[in-house]
DSSP file (Angstrom, degrees, kcal/mol; ACC not computed):
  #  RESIDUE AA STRUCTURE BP1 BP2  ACC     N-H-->O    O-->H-N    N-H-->O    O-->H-N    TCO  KAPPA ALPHA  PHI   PSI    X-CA   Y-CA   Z-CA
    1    1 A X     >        0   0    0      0, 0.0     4,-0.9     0, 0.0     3,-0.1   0.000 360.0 360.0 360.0 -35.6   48.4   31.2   24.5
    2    2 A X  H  >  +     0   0    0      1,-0.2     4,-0.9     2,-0.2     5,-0.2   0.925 360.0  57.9 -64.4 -39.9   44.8   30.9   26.5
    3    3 A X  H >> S+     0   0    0      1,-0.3     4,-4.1     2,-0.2     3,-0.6   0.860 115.0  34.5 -97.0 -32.3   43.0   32.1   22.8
    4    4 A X  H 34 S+     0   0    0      1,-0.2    -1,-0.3     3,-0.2    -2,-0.2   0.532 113.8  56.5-116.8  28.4   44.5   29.2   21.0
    5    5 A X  H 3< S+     0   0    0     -4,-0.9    -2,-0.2    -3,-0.2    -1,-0.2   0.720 111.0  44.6 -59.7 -39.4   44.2   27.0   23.8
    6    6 A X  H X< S+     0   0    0     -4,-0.9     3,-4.5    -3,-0.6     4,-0.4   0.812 118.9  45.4 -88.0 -62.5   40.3   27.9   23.8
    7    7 A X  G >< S+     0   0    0     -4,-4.1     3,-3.2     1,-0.3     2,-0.9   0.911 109.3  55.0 -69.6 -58.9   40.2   27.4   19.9
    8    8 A X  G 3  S+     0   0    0      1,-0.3    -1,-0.3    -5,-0.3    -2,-0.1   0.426 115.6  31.8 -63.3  20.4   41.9   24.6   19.9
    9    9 A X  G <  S+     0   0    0     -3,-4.5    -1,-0.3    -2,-0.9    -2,-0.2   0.068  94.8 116.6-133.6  31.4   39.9   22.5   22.3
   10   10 A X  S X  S-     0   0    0     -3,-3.2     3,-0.7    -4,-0.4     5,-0.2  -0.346  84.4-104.6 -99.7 163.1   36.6   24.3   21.2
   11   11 A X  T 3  S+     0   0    0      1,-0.3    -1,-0.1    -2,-0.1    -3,-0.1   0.360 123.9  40.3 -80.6  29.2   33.8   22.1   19.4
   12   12 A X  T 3  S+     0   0    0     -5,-0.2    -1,-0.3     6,-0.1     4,-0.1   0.284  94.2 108.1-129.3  -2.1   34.9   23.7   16.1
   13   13 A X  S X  S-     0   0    0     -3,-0.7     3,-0.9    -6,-0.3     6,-0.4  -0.168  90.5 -66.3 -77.7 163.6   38.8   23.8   16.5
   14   14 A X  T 3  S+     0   0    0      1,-0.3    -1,-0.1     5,-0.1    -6,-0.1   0.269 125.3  62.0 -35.0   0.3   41.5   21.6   14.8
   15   15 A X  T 3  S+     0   0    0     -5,-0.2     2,-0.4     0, 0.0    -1,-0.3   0.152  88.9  78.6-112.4  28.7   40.4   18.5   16.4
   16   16 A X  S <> S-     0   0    0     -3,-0.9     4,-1.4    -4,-0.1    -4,-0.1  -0.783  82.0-121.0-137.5 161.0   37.0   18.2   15.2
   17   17 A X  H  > S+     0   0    0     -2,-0.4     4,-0.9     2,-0.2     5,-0.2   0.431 117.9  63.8 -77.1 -30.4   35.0   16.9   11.7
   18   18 A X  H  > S+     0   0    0     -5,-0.3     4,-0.5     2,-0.2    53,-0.1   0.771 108.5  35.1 -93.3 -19.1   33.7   20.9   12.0
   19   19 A X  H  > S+     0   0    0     -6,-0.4     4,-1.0     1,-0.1    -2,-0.2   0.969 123.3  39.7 -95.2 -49.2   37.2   22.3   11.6
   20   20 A X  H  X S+     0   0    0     -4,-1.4     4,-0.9     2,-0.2    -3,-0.2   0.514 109.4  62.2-107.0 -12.7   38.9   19.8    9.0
   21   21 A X  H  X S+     0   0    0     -4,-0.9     4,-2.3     2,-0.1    -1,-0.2   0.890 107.9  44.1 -41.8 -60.1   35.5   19.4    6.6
   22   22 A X  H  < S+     0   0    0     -4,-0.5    -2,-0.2    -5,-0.2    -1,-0.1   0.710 108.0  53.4 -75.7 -17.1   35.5   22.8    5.9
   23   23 A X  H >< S+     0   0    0     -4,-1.0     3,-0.7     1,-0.1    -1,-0.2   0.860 110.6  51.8 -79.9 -31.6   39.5   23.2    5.1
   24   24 A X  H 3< S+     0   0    0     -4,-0.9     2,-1.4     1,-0.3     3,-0.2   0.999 105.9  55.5 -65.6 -53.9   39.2   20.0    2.4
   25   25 A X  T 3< S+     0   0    0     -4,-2.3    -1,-0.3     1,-0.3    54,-0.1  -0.305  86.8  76.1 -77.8  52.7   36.3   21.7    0.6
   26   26 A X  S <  S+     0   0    0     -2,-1.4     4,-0.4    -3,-0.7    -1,-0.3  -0.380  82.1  72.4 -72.1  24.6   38.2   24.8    0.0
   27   27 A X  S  > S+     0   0    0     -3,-0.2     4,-2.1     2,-0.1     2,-0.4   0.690  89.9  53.5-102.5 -47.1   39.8   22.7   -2.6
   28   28 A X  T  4 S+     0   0    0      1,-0.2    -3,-0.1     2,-0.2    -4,-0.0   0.158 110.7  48.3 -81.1  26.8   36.7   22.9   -4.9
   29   29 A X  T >> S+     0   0    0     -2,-0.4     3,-3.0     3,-0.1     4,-2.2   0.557 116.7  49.6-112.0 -60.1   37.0   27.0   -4.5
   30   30 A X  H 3> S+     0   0    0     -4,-0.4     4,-0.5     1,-0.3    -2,-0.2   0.727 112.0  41.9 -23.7 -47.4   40.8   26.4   -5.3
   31   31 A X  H 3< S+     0   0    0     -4,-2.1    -1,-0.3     1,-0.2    -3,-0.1   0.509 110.8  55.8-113.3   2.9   40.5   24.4   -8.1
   32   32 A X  H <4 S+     0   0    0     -3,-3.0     4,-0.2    -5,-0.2     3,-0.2   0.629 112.7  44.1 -91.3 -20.5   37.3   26.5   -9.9
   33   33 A X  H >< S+     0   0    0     -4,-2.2     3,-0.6     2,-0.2    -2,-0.2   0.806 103.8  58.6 -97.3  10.0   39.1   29.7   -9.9
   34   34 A X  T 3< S+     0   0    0     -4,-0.5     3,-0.2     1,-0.2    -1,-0.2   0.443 108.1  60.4 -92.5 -11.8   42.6   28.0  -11.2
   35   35 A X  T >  S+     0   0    0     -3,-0.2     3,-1.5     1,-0.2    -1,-0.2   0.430  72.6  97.7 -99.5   2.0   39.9   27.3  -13.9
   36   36 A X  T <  S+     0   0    0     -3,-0.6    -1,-0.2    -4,-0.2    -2,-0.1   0.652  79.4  55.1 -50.5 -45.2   39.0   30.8  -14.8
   37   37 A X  T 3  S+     0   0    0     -3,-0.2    -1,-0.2    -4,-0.1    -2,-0.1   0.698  82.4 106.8 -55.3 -29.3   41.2   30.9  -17.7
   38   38 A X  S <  S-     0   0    0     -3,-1.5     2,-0.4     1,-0.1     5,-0.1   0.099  87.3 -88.1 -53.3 179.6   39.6   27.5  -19.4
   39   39 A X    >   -     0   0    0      1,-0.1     3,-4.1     3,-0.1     4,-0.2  -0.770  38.9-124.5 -93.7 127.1   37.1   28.3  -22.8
   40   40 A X  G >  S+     0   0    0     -2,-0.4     3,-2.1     1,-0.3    50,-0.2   0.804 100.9  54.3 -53.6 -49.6   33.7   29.0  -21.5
   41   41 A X  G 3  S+     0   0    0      1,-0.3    -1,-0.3    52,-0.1    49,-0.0   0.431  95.4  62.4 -64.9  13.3   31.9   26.2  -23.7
   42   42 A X  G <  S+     0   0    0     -3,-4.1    -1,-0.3     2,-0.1    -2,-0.2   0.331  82.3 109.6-116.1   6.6   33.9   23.3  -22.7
   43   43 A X  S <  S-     0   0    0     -3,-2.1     2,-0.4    -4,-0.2     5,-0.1  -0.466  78.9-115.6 -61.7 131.5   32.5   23.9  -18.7
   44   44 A X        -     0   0    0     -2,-0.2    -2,-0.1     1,-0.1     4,-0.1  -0.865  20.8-153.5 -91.5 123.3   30.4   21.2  -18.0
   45   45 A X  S  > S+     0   0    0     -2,-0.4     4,-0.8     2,-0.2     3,-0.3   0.628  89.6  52.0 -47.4 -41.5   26.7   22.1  -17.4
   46   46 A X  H >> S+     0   0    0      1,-0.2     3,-3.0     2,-0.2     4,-1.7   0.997 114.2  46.1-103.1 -92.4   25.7   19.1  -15.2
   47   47 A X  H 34 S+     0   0    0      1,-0.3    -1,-0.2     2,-0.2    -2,-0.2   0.352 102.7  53.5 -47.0   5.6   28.4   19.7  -13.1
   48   48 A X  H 3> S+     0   0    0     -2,-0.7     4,-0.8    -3,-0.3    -1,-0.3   0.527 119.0  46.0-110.0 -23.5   28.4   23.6  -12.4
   49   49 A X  H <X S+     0   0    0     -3,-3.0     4,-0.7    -4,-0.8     3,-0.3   0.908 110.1  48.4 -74.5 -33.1   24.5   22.8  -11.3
   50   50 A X  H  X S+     0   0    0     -4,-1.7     4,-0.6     1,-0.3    -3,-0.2   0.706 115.9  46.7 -86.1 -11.6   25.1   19.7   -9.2
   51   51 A X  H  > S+     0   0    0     -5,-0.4     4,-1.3     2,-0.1    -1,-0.3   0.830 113.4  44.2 -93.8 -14.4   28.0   21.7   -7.3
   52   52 A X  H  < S+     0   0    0     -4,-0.8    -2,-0.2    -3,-0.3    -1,-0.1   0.210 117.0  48.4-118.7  13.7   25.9   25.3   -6.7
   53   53 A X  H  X S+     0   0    0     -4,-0.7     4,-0.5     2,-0.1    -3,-0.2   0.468 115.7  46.9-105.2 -24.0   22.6   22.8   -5.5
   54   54 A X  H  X S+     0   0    0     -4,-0.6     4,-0.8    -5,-0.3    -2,-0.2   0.826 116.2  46.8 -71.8 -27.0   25.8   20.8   -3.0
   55   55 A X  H  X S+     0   0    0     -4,-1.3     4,-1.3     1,-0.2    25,-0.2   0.832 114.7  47.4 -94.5 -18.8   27.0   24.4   -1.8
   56   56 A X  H  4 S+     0   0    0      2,-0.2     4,-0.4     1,-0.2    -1,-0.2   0.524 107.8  46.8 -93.3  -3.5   23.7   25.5   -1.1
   57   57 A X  H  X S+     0   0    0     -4,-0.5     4,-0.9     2,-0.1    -1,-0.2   0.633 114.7  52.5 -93.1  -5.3   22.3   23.0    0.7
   58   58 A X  H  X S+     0   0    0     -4,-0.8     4,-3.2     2,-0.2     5,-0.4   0.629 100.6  58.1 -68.4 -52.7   25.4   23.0    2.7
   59   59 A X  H  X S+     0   0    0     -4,-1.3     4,-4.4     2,-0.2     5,-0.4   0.976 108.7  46.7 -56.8 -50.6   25.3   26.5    3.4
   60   60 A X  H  > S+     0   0    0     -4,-0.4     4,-2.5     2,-0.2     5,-0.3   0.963 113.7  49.8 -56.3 -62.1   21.8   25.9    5.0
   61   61 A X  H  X S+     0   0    0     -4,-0.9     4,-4.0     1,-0.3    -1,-0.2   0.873 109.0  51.4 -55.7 -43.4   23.3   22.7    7.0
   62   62 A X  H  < S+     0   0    0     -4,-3.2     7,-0.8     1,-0.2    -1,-0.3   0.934 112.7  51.2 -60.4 -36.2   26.4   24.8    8.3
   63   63 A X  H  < S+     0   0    0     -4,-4.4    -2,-0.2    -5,-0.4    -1,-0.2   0.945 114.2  35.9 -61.0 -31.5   23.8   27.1    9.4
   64   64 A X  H  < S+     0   0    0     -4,-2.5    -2,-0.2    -5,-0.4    -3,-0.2   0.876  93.6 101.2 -93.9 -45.7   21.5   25.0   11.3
   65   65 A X  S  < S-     0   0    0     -4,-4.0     2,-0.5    -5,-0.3     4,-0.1  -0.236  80.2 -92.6 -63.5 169.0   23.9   22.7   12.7
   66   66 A X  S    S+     0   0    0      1,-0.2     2,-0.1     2,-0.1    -1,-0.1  -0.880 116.1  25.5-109.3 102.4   25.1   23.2   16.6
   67   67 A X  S    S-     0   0    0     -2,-0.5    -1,-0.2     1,-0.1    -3,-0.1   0.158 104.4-116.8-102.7 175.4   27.2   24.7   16.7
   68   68 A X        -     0   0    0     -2,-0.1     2,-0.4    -5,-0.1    -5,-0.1  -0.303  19.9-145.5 -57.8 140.9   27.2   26.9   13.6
   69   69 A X        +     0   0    0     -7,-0.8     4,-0.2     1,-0.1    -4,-0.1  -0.965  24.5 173.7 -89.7 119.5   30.1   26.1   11.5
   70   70 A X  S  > S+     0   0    0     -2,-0.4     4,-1.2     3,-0.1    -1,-0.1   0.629  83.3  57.3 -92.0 -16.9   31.0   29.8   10.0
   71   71 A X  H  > S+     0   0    0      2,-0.3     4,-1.5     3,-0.2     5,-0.1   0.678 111.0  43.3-133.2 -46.7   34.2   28.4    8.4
   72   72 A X  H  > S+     0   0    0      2,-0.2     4,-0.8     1,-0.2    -1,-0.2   0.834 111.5  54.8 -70.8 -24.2   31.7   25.8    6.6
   73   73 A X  H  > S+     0   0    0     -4,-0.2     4,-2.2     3,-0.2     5,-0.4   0.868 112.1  45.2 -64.0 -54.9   29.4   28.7    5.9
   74   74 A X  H  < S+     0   0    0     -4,-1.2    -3,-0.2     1,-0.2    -2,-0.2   0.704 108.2  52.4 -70.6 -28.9   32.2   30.5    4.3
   75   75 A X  H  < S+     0   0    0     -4,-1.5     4,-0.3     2,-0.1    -1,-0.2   0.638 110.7  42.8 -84.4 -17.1   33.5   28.2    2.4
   76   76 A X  H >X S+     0   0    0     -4,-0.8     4,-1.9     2,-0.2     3,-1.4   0.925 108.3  60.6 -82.4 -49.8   30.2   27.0    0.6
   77   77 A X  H 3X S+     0   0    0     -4,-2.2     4,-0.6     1,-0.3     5,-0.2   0.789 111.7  42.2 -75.1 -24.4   29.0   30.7   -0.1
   78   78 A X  H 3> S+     0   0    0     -5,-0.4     4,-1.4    -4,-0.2    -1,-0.3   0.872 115.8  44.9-108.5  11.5   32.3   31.2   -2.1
   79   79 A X  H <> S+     0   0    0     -3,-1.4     4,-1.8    -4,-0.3    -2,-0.2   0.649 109.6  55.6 -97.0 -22.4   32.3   27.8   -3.9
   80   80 A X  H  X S+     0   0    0     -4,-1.9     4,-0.5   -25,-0.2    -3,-0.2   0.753 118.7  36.3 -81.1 -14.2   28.4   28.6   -4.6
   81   81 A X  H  X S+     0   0    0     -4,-0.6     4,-1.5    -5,-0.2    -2,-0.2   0.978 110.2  65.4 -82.3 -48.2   29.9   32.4   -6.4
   82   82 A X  H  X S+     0   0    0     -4,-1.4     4,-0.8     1,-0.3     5,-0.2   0.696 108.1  28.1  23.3 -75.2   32.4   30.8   -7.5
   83   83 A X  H  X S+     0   0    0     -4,-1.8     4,-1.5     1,-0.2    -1,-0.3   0.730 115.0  64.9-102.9   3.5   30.5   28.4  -10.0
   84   84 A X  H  X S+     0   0    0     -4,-0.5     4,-4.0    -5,-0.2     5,-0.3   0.985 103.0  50.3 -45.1 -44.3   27.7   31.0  -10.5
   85   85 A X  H  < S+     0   0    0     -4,-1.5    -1,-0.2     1,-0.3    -2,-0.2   0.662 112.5  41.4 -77.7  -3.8   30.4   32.7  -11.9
   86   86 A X  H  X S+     0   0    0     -4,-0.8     4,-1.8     2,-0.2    -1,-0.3   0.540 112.5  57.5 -82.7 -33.4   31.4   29.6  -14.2
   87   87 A X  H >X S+     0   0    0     -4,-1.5     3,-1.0     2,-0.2     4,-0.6   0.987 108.7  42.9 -56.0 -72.1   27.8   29.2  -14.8
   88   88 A X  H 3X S+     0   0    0     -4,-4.0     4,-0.6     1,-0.2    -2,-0.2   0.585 111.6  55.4 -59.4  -2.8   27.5   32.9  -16.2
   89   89 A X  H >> S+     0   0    0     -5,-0.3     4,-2.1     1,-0.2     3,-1.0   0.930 111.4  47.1 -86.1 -46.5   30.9   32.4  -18.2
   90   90 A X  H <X S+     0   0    0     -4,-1.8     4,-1.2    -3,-1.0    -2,-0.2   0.500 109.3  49.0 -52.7 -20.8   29.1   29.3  -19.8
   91   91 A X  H 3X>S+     0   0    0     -4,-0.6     5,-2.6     2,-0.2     4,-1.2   0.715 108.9  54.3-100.3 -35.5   26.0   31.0  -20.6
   92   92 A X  H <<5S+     0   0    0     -3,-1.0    -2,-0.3    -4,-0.6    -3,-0.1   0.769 110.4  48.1 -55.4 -57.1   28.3   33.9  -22.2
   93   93 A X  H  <5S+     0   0    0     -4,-2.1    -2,-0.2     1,-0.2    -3,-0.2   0.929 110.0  52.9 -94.9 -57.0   29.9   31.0  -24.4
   94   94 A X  H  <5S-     0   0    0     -4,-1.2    -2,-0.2     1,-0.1    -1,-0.2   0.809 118.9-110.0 -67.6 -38.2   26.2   29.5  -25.5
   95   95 A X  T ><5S+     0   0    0     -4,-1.2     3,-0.8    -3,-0.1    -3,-0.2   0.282  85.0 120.9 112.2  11.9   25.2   32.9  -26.6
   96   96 A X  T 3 <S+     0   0    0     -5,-2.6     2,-0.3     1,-0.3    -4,-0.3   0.797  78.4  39.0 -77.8 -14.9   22.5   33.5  -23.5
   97   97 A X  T 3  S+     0   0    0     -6,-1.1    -1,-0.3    -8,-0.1    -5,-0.1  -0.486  87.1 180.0-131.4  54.5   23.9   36.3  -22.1
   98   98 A X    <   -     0   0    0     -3,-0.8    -6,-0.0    -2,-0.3    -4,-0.0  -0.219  29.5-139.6 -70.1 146.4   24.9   38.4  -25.7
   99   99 A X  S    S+     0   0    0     -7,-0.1    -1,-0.1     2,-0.0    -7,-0.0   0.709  79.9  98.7 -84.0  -3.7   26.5   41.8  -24.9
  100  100 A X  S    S-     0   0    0      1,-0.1     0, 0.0     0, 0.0     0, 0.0   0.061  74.7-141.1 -52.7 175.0   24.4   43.0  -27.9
  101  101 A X        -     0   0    0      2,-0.0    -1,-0.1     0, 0.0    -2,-0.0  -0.416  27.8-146.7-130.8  53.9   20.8   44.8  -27.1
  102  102 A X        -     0   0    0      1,-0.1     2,-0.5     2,-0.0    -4,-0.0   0.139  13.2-142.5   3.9 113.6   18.9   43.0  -30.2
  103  103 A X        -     0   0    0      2,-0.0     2,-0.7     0, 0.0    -1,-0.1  -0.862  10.4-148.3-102.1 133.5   16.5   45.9  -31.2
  104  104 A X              0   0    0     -2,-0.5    -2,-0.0     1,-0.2     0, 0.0  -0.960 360.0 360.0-112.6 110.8   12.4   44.5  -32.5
  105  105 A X              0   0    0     -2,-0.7    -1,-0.2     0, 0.0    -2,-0.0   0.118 360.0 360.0 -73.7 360.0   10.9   46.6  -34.9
């Protein structure tokens, strides 16, 4: 009872902006891999950049604020693999990333 006594009056616990920030954006991890199945070219470009330049500049801000948010930290570094991994399905669908080895005589 003392440990969630502790978390739950800690400046990162369930009362805080630090605790309940990071539990909403675990939607956008939710809702890229529920997207795993779609067809690679119909991913929108614009948005698989403008979200893995928001998770990384996020990761850096949970690091650097006080105190560290790990729970914000964690949740940005798997929404930033996350649409890498959306990226590289899209790049796969354009023809950039052929499994082919193209041999140049």
């Amino acid at each position: 009872m003392a440990a969630f006594k502790a978390f739950w009056n800690s400046p990162v616990g369930p009362k805080t902006t630090h605790f309940w920030g990071p539990v909403a954006n675990w939607g956008f991890v939710a809702a890229v891999c529920s997207e795993r199945s779609a067809f690679g070219m119909l991913l929108y470009l614009l948005l698989l950049y403008s979200m893995c330049v928001y998770s990384a500049l996020f990761m850096r801000f949970a690091w650097m604020v006080q105190p560290r948010n790990y729970l914000l930290l964690a949740c940005h570094a798997s929404n930033e693999t996350v649409q890498l991994y959306q990226f590289s399905r899209w790049a796969k669908a354009q023809g950039y990333l052929s499994e082919e080895k193209k041999d140049k005589a």
